[in-house]
C-alpha positions in Angstrom: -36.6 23.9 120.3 -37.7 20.6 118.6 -40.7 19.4 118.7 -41.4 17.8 122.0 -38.3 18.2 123.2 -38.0 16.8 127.0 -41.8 16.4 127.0 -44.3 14.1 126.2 -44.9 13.9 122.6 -48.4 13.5 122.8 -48.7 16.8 124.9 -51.1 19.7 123.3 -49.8 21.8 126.5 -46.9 21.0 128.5 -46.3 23.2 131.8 -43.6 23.0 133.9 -43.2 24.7 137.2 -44.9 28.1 136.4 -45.0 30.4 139.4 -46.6 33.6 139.6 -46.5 35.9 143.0 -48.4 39.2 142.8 -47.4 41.8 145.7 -45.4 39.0 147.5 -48.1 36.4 147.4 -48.4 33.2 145.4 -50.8 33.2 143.7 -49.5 29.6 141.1 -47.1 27.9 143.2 -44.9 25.6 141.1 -48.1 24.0 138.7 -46.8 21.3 136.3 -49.3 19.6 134.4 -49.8 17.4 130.4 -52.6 18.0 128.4 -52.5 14.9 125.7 -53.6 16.1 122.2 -57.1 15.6 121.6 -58.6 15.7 125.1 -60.8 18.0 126.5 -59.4 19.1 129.4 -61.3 20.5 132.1 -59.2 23.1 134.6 -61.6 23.2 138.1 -60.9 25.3 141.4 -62.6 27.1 143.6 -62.6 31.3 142.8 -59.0 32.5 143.5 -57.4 29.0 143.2 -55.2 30.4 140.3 -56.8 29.2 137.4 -56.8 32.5 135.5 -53.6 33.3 136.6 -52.5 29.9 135.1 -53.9 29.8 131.8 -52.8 33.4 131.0 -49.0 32.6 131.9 -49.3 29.6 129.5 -51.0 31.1 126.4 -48.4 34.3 126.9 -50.8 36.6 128.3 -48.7 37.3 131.3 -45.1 36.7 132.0 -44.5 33.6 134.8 -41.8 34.5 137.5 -41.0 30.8 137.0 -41.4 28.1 134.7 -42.1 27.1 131.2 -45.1 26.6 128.9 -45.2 24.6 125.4 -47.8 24.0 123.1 -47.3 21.2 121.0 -43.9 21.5 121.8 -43.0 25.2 121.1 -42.0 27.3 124.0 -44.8 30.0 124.7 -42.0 32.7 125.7 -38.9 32.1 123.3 -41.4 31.7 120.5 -44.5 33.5 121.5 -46.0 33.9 117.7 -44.8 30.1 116.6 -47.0 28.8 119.6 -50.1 31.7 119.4 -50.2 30.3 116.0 -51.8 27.4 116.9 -53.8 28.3 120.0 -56.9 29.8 119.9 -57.4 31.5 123.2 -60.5 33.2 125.1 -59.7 35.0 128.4 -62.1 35.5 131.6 -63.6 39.1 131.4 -62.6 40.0 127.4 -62.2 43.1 126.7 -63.3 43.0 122.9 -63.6 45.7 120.0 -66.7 46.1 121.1 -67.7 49.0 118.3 -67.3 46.5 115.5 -70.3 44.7 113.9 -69.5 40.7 115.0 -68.9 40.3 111.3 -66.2 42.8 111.9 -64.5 41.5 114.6 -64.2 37.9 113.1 -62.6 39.2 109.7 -60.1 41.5 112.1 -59.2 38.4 113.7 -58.7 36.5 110.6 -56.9 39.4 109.1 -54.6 39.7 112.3 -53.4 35.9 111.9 -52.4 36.4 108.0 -54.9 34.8 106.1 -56.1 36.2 102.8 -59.3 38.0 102.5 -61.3 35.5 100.6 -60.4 32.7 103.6 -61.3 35.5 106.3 -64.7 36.0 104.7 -65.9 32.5 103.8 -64.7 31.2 107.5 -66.5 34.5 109.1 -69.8 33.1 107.0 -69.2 29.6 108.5 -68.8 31.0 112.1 -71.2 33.0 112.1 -74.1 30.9 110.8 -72.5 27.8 113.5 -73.0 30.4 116.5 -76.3 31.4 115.0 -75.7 35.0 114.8 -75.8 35.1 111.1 -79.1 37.7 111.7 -77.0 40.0 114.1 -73.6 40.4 112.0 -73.7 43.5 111.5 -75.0 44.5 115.0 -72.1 46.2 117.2 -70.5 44.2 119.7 -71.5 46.7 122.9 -75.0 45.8 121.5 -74.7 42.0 121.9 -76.0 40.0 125.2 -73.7 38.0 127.5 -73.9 34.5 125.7 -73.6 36.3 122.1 -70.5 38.2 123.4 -69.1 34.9 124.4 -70.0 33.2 121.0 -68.5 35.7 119.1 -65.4 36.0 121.1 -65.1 32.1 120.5 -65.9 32.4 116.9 -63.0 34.7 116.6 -60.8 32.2 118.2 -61.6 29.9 115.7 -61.1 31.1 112.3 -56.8 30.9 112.0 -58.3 27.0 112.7 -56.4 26.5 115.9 -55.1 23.2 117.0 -55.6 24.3 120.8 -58.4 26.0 122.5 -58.0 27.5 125.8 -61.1 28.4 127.2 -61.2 30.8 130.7 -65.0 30.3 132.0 -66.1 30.4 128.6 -70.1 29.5 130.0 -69.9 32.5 133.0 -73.1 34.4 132.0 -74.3 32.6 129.7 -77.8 31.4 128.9 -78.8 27.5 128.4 -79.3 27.8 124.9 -76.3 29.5 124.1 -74.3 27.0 125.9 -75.4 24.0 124.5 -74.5 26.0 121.3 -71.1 26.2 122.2 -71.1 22.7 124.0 -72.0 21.4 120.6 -69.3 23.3 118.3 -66.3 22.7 120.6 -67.4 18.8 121.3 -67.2 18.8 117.1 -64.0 20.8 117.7 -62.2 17.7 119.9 -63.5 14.9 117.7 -61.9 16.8 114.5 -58.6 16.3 116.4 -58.7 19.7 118.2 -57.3 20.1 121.9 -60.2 22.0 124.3 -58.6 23.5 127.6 -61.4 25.0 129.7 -61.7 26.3 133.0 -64.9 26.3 135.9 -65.9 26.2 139.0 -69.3 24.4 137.4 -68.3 20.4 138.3 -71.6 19.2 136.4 -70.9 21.1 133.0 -67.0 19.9 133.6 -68.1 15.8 134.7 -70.2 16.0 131.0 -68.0 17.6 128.7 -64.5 16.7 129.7 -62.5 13.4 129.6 -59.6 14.5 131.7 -59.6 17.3 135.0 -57.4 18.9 136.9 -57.8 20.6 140.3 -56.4 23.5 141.5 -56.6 25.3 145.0 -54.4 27.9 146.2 -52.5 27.8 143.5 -51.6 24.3 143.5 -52.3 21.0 141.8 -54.2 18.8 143.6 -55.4 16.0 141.5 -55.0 15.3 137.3 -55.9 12.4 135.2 -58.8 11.3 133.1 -62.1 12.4 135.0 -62.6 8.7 136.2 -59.4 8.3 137.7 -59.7 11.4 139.5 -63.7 11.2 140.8 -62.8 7.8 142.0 -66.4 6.2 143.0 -67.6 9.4 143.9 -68.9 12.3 142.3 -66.7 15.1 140.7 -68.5 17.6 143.2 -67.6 15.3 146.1 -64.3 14.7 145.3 -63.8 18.4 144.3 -65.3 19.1 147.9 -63.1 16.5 149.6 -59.7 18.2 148.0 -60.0 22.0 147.8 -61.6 21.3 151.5 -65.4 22.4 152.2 -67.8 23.5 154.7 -69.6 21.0 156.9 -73.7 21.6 157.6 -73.9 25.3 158.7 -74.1 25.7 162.5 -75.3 28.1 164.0 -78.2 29.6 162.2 -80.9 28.2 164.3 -82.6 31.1 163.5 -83.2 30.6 159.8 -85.2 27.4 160.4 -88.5 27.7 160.9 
């Protein structure tokens, strides 16, 4: 297929219609949604809304029951290594190989993608010493903490030089530091002409890092546009609250005030 063909040419992600249903339930009902090229694109719902489930049918993780998926044009699922190619992807809950030094798992990553030995090792120096874990290379993996698991997942996202990221809760468990860290790199990332997907159910990290949302809630769209456009003259929180539907003041609990 074309570049772009029957979508918006400006699209780092187009999805149409994708459906999932797991044991008779839906759990993505129909989603279509454009990312424009260059954004960073926050993906917000409340736990369960289908946010995983969405982002893994579109980066070719797991096969939609309906739908399509293109990145930058190229059809996730009739050309699933021309579009990997240019994603760099890092799913909820990784399972990484975690017996390999970060140093390690970097160059495998690099290897994996096709890129010659001397490339691999000069861009696993530069990600390394970016994520500031130039002093625990050679550490195992299973040895790292939360945020340095996360860093080096991402780091070995990056080094094929993606033109998309798609990010599934890529701050879950990890400390302050670390996340301005990673803030920093993929805020870098977008202003080099990169394309940042990532998903939370944090509206505060989402309001200061993105410039466009989308909401999802039982796996449905609810709202997508720039983060203005879809806040409104409220807050993101508020207007996240007012869509997915929250509770009111608790009631009756009398007995926890004192």
């Amino acid at each position: 297929m074309p570049e772009g063909a029957g979508y918006p040419a400006g699209s780092a992600l187009s999805i149409r219609g994708l459906a999932k249903s797991f044991g008779g339930k839906p759990a993505v009902n129909g989603i279509s949604l454009e990312v424009p090229t260059g954004s960073f694109y926050g993906l917000v719902g409340p736990n369960g809304a289908g946010k995983t489930t969405t982002l893994s049918m579109a980066t070719g993780l797991l096969r939609p029951d309906a739908g399509t998926a293109l990145v930058l044009g190229i059809d996730v699922w009739q050309d699933p290594l021309g579009a990997k190619r240019l994603m760099g992807v890092l799913p909820d809950g990784v399972r990484l190989f975690d017996r390999l030094s970060g140093e390690q798992l970097i160059t495998y990553a690099g290897l994996l993608h096709g890129l010659d030995r001397a490339t691999v090792a000069a861009r696993t120096r530069d990600l390394l010493e970016a994520f500031d874990l130039t002093a625990d290379a050679r550490t195992l993996v299973v040895d790292y903490s939360a945020g340095m698991t996360k860093k080096i997942a991402l780091a070995a996202s990056l080094v094929h030089a993606p033109r998309l990221l798609v990010l599934d809760e890529p701050f879950e468990s990890v400390d302050p530091v670390s996340a301005a860290n990673i803030r920093a790199i993929l805020t870098d990332y977008v202003h080099s002409g990169g394309t940042v997907i990532v998903s939370s159910h944090v509206m505060d990290l989402v309001q200061r890092m993105c410039d466009h949302v989308a909401v999802v809630a039982q796996g449905q769209l609810l709202a997508a546009g720039t983060v203005d456009e879809v806040r409104g003259e409220s807050t993101l929180e508020d207007r996240f609250v007012q869509l997915v539907g929250g509770h009111g003041p608790a009631e009756g609990l009398s007995w926890l005030r004192t």
